[in-house]
FILOTI-119683 format. One record per residue (C-alpha): residue in three letters; x, y, z. Coordinates in steps of 0.05 Angstrom, whole numbers, plus 5000, padded with zeros to 4 digits. Layout:
! FILOTI-119683
   rest      X      Y      Z
    ALA      X      Y      Z
...
This chain:
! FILOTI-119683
   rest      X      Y      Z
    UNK   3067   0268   0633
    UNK   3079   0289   0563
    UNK   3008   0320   0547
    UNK   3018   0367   0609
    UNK   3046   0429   0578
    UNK   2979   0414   0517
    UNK   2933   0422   0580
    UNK   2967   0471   0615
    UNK   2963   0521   0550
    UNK   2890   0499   0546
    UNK   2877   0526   0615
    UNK   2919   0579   0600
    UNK   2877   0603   0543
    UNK   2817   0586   0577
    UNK   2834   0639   0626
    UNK   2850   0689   0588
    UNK   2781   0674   0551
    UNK   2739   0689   0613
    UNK   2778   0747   0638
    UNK   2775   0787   0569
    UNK   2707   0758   0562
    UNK   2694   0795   0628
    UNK   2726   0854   0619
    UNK   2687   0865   0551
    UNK   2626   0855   0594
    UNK   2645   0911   0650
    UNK   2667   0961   0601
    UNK   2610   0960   0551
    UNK   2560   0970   0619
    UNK   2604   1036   0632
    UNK   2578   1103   0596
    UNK   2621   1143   0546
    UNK   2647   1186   0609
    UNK   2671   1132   0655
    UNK   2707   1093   0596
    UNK   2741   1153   0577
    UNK   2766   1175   0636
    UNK   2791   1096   0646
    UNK   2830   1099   0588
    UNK   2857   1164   0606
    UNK   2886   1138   0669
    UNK   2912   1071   0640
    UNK   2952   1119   0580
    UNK   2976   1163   0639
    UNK   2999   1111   0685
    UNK   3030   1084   0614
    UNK   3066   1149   0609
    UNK   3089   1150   0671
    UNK   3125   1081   0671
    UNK   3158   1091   0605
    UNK   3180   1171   0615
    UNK   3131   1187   0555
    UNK   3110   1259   0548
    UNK   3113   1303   0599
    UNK   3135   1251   0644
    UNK   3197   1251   0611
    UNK   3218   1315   0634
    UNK   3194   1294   0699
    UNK   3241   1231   0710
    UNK   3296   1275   0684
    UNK   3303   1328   0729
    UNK   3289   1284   0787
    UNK   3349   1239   0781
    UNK   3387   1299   0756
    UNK   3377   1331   0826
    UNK   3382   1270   0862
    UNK   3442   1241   0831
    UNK   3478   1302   0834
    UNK   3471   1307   0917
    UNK   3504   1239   0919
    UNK   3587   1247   0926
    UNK   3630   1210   0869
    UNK   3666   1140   0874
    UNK   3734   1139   0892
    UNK   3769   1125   0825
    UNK   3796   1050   0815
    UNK   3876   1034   0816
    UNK   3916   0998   0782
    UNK   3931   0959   0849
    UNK   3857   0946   0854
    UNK   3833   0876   0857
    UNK   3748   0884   0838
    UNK   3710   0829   0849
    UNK   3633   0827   0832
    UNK   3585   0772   0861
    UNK   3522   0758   0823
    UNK   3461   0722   0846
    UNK   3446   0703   0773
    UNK   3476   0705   0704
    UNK   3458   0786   0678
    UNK   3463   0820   0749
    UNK   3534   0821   0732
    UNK   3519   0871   0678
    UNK   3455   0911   0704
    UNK   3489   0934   0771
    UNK   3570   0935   0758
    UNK   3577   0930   0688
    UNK   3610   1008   0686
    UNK   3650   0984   0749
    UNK   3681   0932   0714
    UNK   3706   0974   0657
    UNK   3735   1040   0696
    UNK   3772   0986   0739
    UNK   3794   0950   0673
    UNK   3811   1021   0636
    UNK   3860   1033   0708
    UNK   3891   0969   0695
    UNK   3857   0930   0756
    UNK   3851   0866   0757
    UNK   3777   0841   0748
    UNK   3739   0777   0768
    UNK   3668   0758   0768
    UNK   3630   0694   0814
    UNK   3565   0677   0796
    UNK   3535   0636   0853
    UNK   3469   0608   0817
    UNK   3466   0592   0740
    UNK   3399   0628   0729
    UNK   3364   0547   0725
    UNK   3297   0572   0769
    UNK   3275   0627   0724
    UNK   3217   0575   0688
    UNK   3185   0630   0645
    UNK   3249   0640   0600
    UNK   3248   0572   0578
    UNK   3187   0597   0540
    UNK   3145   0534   0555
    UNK   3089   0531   0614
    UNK   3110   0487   0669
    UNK   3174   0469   0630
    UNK   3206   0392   0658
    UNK   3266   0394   0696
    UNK   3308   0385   0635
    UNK   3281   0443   0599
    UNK   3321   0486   0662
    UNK   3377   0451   0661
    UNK   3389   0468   0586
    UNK   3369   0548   0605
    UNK   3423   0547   0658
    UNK   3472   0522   0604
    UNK   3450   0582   0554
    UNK   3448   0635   0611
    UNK   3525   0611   0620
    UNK   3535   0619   0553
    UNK   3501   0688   0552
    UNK   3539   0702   0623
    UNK   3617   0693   0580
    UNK   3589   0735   0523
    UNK   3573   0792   0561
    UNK   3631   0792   0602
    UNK   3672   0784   0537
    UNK   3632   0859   0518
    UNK   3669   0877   0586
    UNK   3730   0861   0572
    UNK   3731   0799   0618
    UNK   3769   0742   0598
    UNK   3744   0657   0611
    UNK   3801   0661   0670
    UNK   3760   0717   0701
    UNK   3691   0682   0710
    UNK   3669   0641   0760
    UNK   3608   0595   0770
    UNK   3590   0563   0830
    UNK   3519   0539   0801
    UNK   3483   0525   0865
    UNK   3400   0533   0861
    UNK   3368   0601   0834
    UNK   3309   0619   0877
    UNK   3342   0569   0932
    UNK   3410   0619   0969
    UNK   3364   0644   1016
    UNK   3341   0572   1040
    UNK   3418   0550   1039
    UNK   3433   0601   1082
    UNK   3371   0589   1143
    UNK   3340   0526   1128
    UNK   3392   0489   1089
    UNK   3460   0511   1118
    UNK   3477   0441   1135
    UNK   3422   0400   1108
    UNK   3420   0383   1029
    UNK   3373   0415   0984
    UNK   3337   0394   0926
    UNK   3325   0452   0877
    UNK   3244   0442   0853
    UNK   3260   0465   0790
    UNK   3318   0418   0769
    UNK   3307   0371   0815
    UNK   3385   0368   0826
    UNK   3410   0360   0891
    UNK   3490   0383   0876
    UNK   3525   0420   0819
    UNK   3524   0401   0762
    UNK   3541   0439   0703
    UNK   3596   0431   0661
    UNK   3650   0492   0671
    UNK   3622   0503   0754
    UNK   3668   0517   0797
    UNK   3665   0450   0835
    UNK   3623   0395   0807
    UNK   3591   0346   0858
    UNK   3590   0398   0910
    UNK   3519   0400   0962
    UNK   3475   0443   0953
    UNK   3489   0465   1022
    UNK   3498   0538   1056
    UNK   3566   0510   1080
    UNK   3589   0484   1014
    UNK   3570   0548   0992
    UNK   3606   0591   1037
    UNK   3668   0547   1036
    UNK   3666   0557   0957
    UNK   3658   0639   0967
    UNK   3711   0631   1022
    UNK   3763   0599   0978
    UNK   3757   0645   0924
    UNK   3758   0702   0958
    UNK   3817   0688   1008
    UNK   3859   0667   0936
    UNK   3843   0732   0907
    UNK   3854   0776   0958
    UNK   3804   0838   0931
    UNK   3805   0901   0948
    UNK   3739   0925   0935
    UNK   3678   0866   0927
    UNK   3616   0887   0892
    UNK   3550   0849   0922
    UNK   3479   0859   0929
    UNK   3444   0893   0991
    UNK   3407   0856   1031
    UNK   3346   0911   1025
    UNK   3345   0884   0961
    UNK   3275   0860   0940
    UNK   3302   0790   0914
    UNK   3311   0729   0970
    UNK   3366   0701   0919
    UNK   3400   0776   0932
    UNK   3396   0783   1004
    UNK   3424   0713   1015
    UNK   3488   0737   0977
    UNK   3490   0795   1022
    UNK   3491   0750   1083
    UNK   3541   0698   1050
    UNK   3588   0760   1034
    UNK   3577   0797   1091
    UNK   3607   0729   1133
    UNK   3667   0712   1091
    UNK   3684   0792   1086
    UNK   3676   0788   1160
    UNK   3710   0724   1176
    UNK   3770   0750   1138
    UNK   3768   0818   1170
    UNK   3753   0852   1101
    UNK   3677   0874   1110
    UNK   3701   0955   1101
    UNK   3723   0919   1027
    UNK   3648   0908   1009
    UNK   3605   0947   0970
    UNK   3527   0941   0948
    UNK   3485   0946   0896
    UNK   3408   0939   0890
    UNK   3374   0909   0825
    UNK   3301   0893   0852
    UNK   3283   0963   0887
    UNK   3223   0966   0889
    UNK   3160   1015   0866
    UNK   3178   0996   0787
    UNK   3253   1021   0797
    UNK   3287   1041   0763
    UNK   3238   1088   0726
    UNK   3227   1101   0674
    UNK   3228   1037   0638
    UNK   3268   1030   0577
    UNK   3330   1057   0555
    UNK   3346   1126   0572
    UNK   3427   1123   0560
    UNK   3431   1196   0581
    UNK   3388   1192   0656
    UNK   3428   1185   0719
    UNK   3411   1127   0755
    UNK   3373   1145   0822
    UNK   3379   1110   0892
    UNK   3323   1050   0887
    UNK   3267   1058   0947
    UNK   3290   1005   0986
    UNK   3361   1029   0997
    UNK   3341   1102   1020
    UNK   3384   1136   1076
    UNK   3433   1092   1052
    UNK   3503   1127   1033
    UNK   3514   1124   0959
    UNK   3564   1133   0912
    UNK   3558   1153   0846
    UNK   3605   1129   0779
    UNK   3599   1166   0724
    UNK   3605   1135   0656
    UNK   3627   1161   0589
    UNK   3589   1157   0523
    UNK   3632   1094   0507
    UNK   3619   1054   0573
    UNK   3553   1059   0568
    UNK   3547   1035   0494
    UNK   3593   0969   0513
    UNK   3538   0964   0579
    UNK   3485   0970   0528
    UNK   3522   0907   0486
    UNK   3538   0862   0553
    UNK   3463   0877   0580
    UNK   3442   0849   0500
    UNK   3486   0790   0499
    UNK   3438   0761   0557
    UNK   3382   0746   0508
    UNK   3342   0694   0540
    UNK   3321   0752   0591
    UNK   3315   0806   0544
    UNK   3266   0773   0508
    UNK   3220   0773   0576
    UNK   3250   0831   0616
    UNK   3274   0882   0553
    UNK   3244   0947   0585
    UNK   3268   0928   0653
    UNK   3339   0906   0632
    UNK   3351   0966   0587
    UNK   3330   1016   0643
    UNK   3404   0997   0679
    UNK   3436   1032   0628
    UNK   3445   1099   0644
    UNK   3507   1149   0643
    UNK   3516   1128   0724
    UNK   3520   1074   0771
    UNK   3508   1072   0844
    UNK   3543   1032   0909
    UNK   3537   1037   0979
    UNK   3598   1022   1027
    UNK   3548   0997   1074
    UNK   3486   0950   1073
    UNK   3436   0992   1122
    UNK   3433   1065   1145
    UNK   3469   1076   1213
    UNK   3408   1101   1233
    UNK   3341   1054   1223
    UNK   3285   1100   1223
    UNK   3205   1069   1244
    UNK   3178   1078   1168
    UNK   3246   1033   1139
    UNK   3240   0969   1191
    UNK   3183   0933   1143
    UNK   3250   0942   1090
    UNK   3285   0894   1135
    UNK   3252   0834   1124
């Protein structure tokens, strides 16, 4: 078992070996025309991606006229209670990071639950096929990275809450596994289990789950809760849509809920990068849904900027994608799907 990561980079680089092998051998058998003309497309799509030339100007003036159709967010209170769910350790930051300081600068109370602690997310242990162990440790530093970018917020320890139960698992909690234990394939831990969770030894179970998210949220009593939609691209998101979406309505809060989308499909947010002084734009999957715009000041978004930085272990893989969050607005929808499903948005819903 210890020589598999050795043969794993082997096959690895014998991959990559025949593909660029074979690519070499496609592109010298295409004449000076045709190779042109395919690097001409690959710069533009480039372009395109990353606002670059005239594309620039392009991405501009769209969200310019698209954000500015889109009415403002009510202002936060001081009598606000805000509380923001994350799937994983940096979502936190991408979606409600400007949230969390316009209710801090009106004297709201703030508090922040993270429900997994980012432990399925293999690639940003930086090792191919990493053990068990090797996740365990990344959950630990994405906690870490999770109090340092909360502590750019403004957020103090008291504020932050993780319940630790199985990235890439909340969706099978919540159909599969509501009652029935599950066994995370990347940890290969069946309960929580990292120091500073909310409540070691719990199941990973949708109930223990929900009864965690229950608690919490019947303590605090929020005003206004911050989660993801369930059109949003990531299983891990739309299970914390449906585990909100019950407590909320269990407790007779659900007009307290707000969403977000992070994974929106079609390369959103475009372009990639930072682009401090774009708007952000509704993502494809949430259209015809009834956003609401924050705008931020110069300040916010710099101490956005720092929190989305302080979550290094995902910069380092997802830096252009990250950075494109940051933005002089931020977007929420008082409800999770248009009133009115039309034929072409029903794929959306799965």
């Amino acid at each position: 078992m210890e020589d598999r990561p050795r043969w794993l980079w082997l096959a690895v680089l014998l991959f990559v070996f025949i593909a660029v092998s074979e690519a070499l051998r496609i592109w010298w058998r295409l004449d000076l025309l045709e190779r042109s003309l395919a690097v001409l497309l690959a710069l533009a799509v480039w372009a395109f991606i990353n606002g670059r030339w005239i594309f620039a100007h392009y991405h501009a003036l769209r969200a310019s006229l698209v954000s500015s159709r889109l009415p403002e967010q009510a202002a936060y209170m001081e009598t606000d209670r805000l509380l923001v769910l994350a799937p994983h350790p940096d979502d936190e930051v991408l979606a409600a990071a400007g949230q969390i300081l316009q209710a801090r600068a009106a004297g709201a109370e703030v508090r922040v639950v993270w429900l997994t602690a980012g432990d399925g997310f293999d690639l940003a242990t930086g090792r191919p096929a990493p053990k068990p162990e090797a996740l365990r440790e990344l959950a630990l530093k994405r906690m870490e990275e999770s109090r340092a970018a909360a502590a750019a917020l403004g957020l103090e320890e008291a504020a932050l809450t993780f319940l630790s139960y199985p990235d890439q698992g909340l969706l099978r909690l919540f159909l599969t596994h509501y009652y029935l234990p599950y066994v995370s394939p990347h940890t290969e831990l069946e309960r929580v289990s990292y120091p500073g969770s909310y409540r070691l030894g719990a199941e990973y179970t949708g109930r223990e789950l929900e009864s965690d998210l229950e608690r919490i949220i019947r303590d605090y009593v929020p005003t206004r809760v911050l989660a993801p939609s369930p059109r949003d691209a990531h299983p891990d998101h739309q299970a914390t849509a449906y585990f909100a979406m019950r407590v909320l309505g269990k407790l007779g809060w659900e007009e307290r809920l707000r969403y977000y989308i992070v994974h929106g499909g079609y390369e959103y947010p475009l372009p990639k990068g930072l682009h401090p002084r774009l708007p952000l734009y509704p993502a494809p999957r949430g259209r015809r849904l009834p956003w609401r715009r924050l705008e931020l000041n110069d300040e916010q978004v710099e101490r956005k900027l720092a929190a989305v930085r302080a979550h290094a272990s995902q910069m380092r893989l997802l830096r252009e994608f990250m950075l494109a969050f940051v933005r002089r607005s931020e977007l929420s929808s008082p409800l999770p799907i248009p009133l009115r499903v039309a034929p072409e948005d029903l794929e959306l819903e799965g």
